[in-house]
C-alpha positions as CSV (number, residue, x, y, z in Angstrom):
1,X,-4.1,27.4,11.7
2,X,-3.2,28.2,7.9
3,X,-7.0,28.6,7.2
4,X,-7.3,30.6,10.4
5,X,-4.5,33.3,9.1
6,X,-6.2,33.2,5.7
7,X,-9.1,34.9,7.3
8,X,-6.9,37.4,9.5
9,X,-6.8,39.7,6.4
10,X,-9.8,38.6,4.4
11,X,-8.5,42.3,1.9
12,X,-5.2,40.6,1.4
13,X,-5.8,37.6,0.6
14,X,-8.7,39.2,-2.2
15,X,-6.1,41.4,-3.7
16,X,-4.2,38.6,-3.5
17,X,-5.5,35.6,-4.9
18,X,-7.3,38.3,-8.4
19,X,-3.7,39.2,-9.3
20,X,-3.3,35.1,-9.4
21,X,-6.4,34.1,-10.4
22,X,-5.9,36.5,-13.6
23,X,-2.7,34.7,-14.5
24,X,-4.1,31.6,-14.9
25,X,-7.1,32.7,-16.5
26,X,-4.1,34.5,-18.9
27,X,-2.2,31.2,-19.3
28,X,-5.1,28.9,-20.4
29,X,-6.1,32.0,-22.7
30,X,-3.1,31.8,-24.4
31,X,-3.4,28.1,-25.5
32,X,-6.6,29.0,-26.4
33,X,-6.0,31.3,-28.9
34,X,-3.2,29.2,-30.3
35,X,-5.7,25.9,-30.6
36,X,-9.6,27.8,-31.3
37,X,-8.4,30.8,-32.9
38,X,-6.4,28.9,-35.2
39,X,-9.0,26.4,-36.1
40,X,-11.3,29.5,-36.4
41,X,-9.7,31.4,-38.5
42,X,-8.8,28.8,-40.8
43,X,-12.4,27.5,-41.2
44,X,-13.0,30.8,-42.3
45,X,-10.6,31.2,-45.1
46,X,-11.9,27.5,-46.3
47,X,-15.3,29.4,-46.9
48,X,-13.7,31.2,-49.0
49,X,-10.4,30.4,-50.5
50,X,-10.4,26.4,-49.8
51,X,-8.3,24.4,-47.4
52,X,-4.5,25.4,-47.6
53,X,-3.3,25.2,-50.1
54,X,-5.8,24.9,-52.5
55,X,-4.8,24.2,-56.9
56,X,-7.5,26.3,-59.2
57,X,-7.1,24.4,-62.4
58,X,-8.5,25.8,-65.6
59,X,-9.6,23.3,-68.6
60,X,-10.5,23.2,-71.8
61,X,-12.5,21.5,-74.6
62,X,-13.9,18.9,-72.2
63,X,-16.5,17.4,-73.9
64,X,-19.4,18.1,-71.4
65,X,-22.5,17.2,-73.3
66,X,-22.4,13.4,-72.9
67,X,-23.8,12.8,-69.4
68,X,-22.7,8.8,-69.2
69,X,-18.6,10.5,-69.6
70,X,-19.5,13.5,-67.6
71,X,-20.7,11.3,-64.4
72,X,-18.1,8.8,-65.2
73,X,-15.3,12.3,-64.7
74,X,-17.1,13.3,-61.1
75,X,-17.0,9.5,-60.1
76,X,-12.9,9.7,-60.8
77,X,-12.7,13.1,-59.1
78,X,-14.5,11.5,-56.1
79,X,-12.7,8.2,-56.1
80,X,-9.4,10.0,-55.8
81,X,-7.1,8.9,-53.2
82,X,-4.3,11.5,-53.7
83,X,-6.3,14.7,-53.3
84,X,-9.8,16.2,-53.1
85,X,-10.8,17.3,-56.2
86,X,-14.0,19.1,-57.1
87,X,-16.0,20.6,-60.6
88,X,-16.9,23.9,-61.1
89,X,-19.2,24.4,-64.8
90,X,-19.3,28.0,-65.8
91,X,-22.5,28.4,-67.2
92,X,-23.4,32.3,-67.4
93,X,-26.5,32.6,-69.3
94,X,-28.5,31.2,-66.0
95,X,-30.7,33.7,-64.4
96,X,-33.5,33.6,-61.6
97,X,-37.1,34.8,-62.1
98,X,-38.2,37.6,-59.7
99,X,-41.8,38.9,-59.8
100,X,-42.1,37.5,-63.6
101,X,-38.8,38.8,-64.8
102,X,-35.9,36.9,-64.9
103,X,-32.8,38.6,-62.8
104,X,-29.2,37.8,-63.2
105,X,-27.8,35.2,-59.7
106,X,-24.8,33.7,-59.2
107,X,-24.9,30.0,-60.0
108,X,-22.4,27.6,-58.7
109,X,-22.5,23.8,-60.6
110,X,-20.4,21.8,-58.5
111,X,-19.8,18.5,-57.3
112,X,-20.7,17.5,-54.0
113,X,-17.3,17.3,-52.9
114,X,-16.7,20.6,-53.2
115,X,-17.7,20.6,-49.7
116,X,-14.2,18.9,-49.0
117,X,-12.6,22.0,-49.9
118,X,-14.8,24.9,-49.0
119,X,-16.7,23.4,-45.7
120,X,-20.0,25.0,-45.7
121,X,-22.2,25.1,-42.8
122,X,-25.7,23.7,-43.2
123,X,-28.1,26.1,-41.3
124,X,-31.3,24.0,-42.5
125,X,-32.9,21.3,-44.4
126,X,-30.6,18.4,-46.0
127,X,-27.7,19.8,-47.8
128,X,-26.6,19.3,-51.4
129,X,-27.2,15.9,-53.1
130,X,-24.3,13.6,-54.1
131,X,-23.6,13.2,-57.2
132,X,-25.3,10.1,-57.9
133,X,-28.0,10.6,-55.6
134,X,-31.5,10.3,-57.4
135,X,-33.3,13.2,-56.5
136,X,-36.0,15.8,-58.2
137,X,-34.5,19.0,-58.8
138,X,-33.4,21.0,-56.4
139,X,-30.7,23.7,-54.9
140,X,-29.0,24.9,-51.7
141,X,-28.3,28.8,-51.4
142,X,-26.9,30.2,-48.7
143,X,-28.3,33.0,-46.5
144,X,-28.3,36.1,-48.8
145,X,-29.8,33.7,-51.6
146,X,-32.2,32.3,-49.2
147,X,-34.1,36.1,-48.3
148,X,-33.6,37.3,-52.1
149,X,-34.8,34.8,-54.2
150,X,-36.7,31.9,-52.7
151,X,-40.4,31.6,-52.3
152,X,-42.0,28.7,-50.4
153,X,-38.8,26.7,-50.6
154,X,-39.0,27.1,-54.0
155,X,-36.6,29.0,-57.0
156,X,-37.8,29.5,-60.9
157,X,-34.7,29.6,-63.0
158,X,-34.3,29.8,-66.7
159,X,-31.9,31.5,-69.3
160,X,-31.8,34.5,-70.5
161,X,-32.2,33.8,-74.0
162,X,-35.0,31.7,-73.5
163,X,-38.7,32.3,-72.3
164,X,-39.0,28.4,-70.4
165,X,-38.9,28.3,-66.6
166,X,-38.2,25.6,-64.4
167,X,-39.2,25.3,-60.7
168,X,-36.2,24.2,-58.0
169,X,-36.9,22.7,-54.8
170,X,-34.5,24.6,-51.8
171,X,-32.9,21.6,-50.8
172,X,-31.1,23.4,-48.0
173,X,-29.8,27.1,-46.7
174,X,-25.8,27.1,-46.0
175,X,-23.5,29.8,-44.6
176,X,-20.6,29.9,-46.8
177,X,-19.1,33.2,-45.5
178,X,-20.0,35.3,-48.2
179,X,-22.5,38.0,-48.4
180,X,-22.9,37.7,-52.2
181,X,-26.3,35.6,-52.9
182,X,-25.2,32.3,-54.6
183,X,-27.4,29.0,-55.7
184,X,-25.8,26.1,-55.0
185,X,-26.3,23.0,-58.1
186,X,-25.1,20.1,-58.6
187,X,-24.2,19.3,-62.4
188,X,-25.6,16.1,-63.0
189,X,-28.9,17.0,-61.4
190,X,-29.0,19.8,-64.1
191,X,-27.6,18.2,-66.7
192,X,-30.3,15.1,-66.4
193,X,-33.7,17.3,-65.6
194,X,-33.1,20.6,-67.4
195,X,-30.8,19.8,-70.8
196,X,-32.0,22.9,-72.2
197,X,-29.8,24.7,-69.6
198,X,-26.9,22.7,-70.0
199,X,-24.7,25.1,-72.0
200,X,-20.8,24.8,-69.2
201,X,-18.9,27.3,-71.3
202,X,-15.7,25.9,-69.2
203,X,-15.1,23.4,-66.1
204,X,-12.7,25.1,-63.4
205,X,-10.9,22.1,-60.9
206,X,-10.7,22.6,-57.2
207,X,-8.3,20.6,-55.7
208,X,-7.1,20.5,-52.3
209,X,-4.2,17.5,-52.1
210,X,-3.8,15.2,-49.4
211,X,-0.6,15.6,-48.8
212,X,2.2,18.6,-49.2
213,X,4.4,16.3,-50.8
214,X,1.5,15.8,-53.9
215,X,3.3,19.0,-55.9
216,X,1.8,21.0,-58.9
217,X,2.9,18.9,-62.0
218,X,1.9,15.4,-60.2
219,X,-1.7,17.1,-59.6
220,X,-1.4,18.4,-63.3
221,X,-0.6,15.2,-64.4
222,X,-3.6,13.3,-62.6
223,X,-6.2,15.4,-63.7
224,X,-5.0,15.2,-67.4
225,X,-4.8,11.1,-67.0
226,X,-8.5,11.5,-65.5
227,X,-9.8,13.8,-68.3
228,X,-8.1,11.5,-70.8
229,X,-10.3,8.6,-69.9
230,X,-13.7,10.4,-69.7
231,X,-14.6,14.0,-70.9
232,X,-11.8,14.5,-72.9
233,X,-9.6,17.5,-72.6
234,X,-6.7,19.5,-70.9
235,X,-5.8,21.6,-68.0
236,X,-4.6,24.9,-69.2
237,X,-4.0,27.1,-66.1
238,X,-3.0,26.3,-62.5
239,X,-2.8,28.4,-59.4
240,X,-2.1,28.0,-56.0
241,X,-3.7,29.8,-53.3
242,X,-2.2,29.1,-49.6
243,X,-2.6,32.5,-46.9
244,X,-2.0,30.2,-44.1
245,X,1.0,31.6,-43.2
246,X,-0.9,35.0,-42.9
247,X,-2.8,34.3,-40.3
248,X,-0.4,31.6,-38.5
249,X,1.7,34.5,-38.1
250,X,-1.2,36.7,-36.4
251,X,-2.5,33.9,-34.1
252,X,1.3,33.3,-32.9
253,X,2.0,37.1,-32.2
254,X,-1.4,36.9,-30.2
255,X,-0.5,34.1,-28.3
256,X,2.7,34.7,-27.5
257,X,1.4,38.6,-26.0
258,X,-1.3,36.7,-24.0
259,X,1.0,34.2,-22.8
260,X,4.1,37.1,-21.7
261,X,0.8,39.2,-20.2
262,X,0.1,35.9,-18.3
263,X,3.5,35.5,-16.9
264,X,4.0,39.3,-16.3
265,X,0.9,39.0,-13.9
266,X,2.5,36.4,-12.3
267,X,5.2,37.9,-11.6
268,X,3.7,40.9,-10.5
269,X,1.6,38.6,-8.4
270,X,4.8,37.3,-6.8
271,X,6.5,40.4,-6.0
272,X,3.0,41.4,-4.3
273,X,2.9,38.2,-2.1
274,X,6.4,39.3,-1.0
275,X,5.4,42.2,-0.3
276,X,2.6,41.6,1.6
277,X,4.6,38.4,3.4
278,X,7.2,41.0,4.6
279,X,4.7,43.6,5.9
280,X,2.8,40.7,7.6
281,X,5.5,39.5,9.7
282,X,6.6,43.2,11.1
283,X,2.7,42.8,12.1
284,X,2.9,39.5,13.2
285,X,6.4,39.2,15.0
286,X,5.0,38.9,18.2
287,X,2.5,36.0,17.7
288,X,4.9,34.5,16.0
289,X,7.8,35.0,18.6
290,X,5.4,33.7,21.2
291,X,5.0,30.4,19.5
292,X,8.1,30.0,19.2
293,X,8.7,30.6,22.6
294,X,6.3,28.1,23.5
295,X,8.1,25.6,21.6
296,X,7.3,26.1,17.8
297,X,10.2,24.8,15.5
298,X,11.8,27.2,13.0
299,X,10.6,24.7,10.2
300,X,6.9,24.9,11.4
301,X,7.0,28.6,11.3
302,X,8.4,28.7,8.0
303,X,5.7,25.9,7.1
304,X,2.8,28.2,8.5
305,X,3.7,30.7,5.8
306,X,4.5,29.1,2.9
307,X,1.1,27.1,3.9
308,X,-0.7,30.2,4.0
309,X,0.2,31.1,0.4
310,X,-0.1,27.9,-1.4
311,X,-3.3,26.8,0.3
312,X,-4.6,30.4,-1.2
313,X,-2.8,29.8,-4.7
314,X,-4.6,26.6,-4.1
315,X,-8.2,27.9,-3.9
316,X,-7.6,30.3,-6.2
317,X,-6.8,27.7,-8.8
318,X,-9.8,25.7,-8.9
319,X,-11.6,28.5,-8.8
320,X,-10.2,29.7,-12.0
321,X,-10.8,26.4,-13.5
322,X,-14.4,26.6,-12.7
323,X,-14.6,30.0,-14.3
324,X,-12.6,28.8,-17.0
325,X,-15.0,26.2,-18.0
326,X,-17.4,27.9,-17.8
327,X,-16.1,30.5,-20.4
328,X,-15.1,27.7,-22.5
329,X,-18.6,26.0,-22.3
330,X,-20.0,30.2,-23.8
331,X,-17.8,30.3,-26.1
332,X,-19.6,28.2,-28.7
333,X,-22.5,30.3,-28.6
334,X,-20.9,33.8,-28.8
335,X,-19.4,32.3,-32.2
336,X,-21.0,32.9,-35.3
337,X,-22.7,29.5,-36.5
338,X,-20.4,29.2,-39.8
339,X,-17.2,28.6,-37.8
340,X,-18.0,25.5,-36.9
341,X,-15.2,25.0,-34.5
342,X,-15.2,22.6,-32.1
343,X,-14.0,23.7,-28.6
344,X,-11.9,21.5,-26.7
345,X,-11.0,22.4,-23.0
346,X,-7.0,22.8,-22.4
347,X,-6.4,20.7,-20.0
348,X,-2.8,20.6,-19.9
349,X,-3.0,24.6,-19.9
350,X,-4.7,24.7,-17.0
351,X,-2.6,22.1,-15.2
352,X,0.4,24.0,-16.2
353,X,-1.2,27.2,-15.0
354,X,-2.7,26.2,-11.8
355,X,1.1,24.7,-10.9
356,X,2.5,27.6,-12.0
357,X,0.6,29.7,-9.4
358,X,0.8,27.5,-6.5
359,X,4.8,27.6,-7.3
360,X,4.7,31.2,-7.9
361,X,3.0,31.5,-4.3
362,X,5.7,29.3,-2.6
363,X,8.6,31.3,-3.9
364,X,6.7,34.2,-3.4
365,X,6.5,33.4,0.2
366,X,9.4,32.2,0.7
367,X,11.4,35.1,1.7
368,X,8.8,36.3,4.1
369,X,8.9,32.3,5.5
370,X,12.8,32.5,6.1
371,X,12.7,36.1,8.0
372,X,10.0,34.6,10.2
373,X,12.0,31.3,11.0
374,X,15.1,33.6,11.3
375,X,13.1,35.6,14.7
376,X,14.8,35.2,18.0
377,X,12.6,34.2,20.8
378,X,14.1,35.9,23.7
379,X,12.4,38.7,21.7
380,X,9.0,38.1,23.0
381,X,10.1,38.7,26.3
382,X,10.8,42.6,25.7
């Protein structure tokens, strides 16, 4: 009988069930936001300003040119338990050769952990080498690199000073979210097959720690205790960079519209169901008097009603799951490949939601339920 009055106004129950249906679509939205956006726009700023926070530490005459202390410094920075902690060598007389002339390029000598801190996203080959990975020489440059400079996987670099070249293998193309063309090497590689380029000027320190707790003077400390025992040397400078709160701020206003937008259709979906329910009994009084002349309880009425409502709110919400997943299961392919977020379906939102519109359909109907119930019999006989 409930499905049967379902289809006696196949309009109302459309009208009906989109004002829902978009509420719960709202709802798992919300979390959404709050859980991908997040993730995404976090990933992003790690491209570019490191994991928050993130300690730039300057240093200064580190002895560099002995490779046995220099691997023996990466191996501590790698080994470390507290934080991540990665080596940047500033060596600015590097340059790449472009149809016989030699061009100025951004160059980044790093340790392979710097991918700890700034997550990159490989688009193809291998990715950098570690830093004690034997390996001939090669780079990784990401995308604007990749259509400027490279020619059958290859690069010729050299110095600007200098008339020898070396050939690079492209060990792999990353997406690091900038739009600047950078070369990707790691130190020891360079510092073992091209000597004659080894000239670091100064070493920069990326270090992302572990724990909030880990402050700046116990980080200071560390890296002084690790420069001590190998290269020699002192950290100058140290800055923090942490935006976090920027955009925690942003995706919390978001959600929070989303999720009042979700519960304002909700609303307006309930005062619509009660407004339809009332207009439906004034046109249904007199099948409904007749039944209960014929013996129809004032509980079943009400129950015929109510049913009516929640067995819609009920199709309506697995049909908005299915949508729902189905946008969810998109998503990953309408954002850009250096995200790399990982979407996880809400479940819990879309339990919430899908209970929050088969309650909002029961009290929605429930005044319309009641008036029904509340019709005298003898009334049918008029």
């Amino acid at each position: 009988m409930i499905i049967k009055d379902l289809r006696l106004s196949p309009m109302r129950s459309i009208l009906t069930s989109l004002s829902m249906a978009v509420g719960i679509l709202s709802l798992i939205a919300s979390v959404l936001i709050g859980t991908t956006g997040k993730d995404y726009l976090q990933t992003i700023n790690a491209q570019l300003s490191g994991w928050s926070p993130t300690y730039t530490l300057t240093v200064k005459d580190a002895g560099t040119n002995s490779s046995k202390a220099n691997a023996a410094f990466l191996d501590s920075l790698e080994h470390s338990q507290d934080a991540a902690i990665a080596a940047e060598y500033q060596i600015s007389s590097l340059g790449v050769y472009q149809h016989g002339k030699i061009q100025n390029a951004t160059f980044l000598i790093a340790s392979s952990n710097r991918s700890l801190i700034y997550p990159n996203h490989l688009i193809s080959g291998i990715g950098c080498p570690t830093d004690n990975e034997q390996t001939p020489p090669c780079a990784v440059v990401n995308e604007a690199a990749n259509n400027l400079y490279t020619v059958n996987n290859s690069l010729t670099i050299g110095q600007f000073n200098s008339i020898s070249t070396f050939n690079v293998r492209v060990r792999g193309v990353v997406s690091d979210g900038s739009t600047e063309p950078v070369i990707y090497m790691n130190p020891i590689m360079l510092q073992t097959f091209f000597p004659l380029l080894w000239t670091p000027s100064s070493i920069t320190l990326r270090v992302h720690p572990h724990s909030l707790s880990f402050n700046e003077s116990e980080i200071k400390q560390l890296v002084n205790d690790m420069l001590f025992d190998t290269v020699g040397g002192s950290v100058t400078d140290t800055t923090r960079t942490d935006n976090a709160e920027s955009y925690d701020s942003i995706v919390s206003f978001l959600q929070a519209a989303t999720l009042v937008s979700a519960l304002l259709l909700l609303m307006v979906s309930t005062i619509g169901i009660i407004n339809i329910g009332m207009a439906g009994i004034e046109q249904r009084a007199r099948e409904l008097l007749i039944r209960r002349a014929l013996g129809a309880t004032r509980l079943s009425i009400a129950c015929l009603v109510v049913g009516s409502s929640v067995m819609l709110s009920l199709f309506v919400a697995l049909g908005s799951i299915i949508i729902s997943l189905l946008i969810v299961g998109t998503l990953p392919v309408l954002l850009p490949a250096a995200s790399m977020v990982q979407l996880q379906y809400p479940v819990s939102a879309a339990i919430i939601a899908c209970a929050a519109a088969v309650a909002t359909a029961a009290l929605g109907a429930l005044a319309p339920a009641i008036k029904a119930a509340r019709l005298q019999p003898a009334l049918a006989l008029r």
